[in-house]
N, C-alpha and C positions, 0 to 999 in steps of 0.2 A: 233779318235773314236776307241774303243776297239772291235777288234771282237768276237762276241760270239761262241763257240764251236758247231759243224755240228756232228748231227749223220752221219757217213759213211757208208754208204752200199756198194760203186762199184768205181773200182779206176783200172785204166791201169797199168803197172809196170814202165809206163815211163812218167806218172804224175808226180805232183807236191801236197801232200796232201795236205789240210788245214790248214792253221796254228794251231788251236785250234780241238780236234777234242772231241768230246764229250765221255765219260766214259761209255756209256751206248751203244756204239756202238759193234757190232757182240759177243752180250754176250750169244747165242745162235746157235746151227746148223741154224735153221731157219731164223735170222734174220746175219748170218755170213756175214763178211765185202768179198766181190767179187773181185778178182784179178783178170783181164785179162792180156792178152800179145798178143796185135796186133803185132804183127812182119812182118819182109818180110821171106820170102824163103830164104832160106844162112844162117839165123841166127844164127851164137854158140848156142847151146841149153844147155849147162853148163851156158852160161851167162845168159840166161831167167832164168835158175833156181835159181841161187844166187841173180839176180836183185829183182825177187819177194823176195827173204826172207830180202834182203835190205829193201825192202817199207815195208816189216811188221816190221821190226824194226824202222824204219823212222815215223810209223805211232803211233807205241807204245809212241814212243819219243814227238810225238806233243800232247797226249793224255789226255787232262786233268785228274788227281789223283785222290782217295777219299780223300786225303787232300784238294783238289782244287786248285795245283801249276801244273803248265804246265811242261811234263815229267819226272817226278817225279817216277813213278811207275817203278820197277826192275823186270825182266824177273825171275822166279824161276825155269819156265819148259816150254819147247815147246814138242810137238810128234805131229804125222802126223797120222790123221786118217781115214775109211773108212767108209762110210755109206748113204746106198739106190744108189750106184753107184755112189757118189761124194768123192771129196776125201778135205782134212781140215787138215791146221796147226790149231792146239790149245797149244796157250802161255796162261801160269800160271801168272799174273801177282801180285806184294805184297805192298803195300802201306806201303815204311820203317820208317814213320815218324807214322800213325796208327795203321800196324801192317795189315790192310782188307787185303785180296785176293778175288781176281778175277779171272775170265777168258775171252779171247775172241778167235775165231773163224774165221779164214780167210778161204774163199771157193777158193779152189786150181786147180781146175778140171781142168779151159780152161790153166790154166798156165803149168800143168803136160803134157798137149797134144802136147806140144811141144820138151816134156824129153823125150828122149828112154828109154822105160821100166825099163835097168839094171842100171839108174842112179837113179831113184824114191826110 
């Protein structure tokens, strides 16, 4: 039986995404996909920050395309943004087989809180 594709909203950095994950997931501030990082105390805090940007590309990679092929969609631009006190990777994404772009939106905040300021 084939799974169908999950909107994501909220995912740990030390999950396991979905295999499928639907197109239409964090394609806005508001409805941006939620990264946490339960960690213990001790934790590299260099390594939460690279884990998270691992699951947003792990998550890119499970994503169903506008073509409709599983990971298919190519990265064209990521930045990190600020707004109403949260903070946001936003990846560009291009569908090389139609040519769309996209964007999505991972909310970054609780994952930042654990980077010392001069590594963000």
């Amino acid at each position: 039986m084939t799974k169908e594709p999950v909107v994501l909203k909220r995912i740990d950095i030390e999950e396991e995404p979905p295999e499928k994950i639907c197109h239409e997931s964090g394609t806005s501030l508001e409805n941006a996909i939620v990264l946490t990082a339960n960690q213990p105390p001790g934790t590299n805090k260099m390594l939460i920050h690279l884990t998270a940007i691992q699951k947003e590309y792990q998550i890119v990679h499970r994503m169903i395309c506008a073509c409709g092929k599983l990971g298919h969609a190519q990265i064209m631009m990521q930045m990190m943004i600020e707004k109403q006190g949260k903070k946001y990777d936003v990846l560009k994404l291009r569908c090389p087989e139609k040519g769309n772009t996209w964007t999505i939106y991972f909310d970054i905040t609780d994952v930042l809180k654990h980077v010392p300021q001069e590594e963000q």
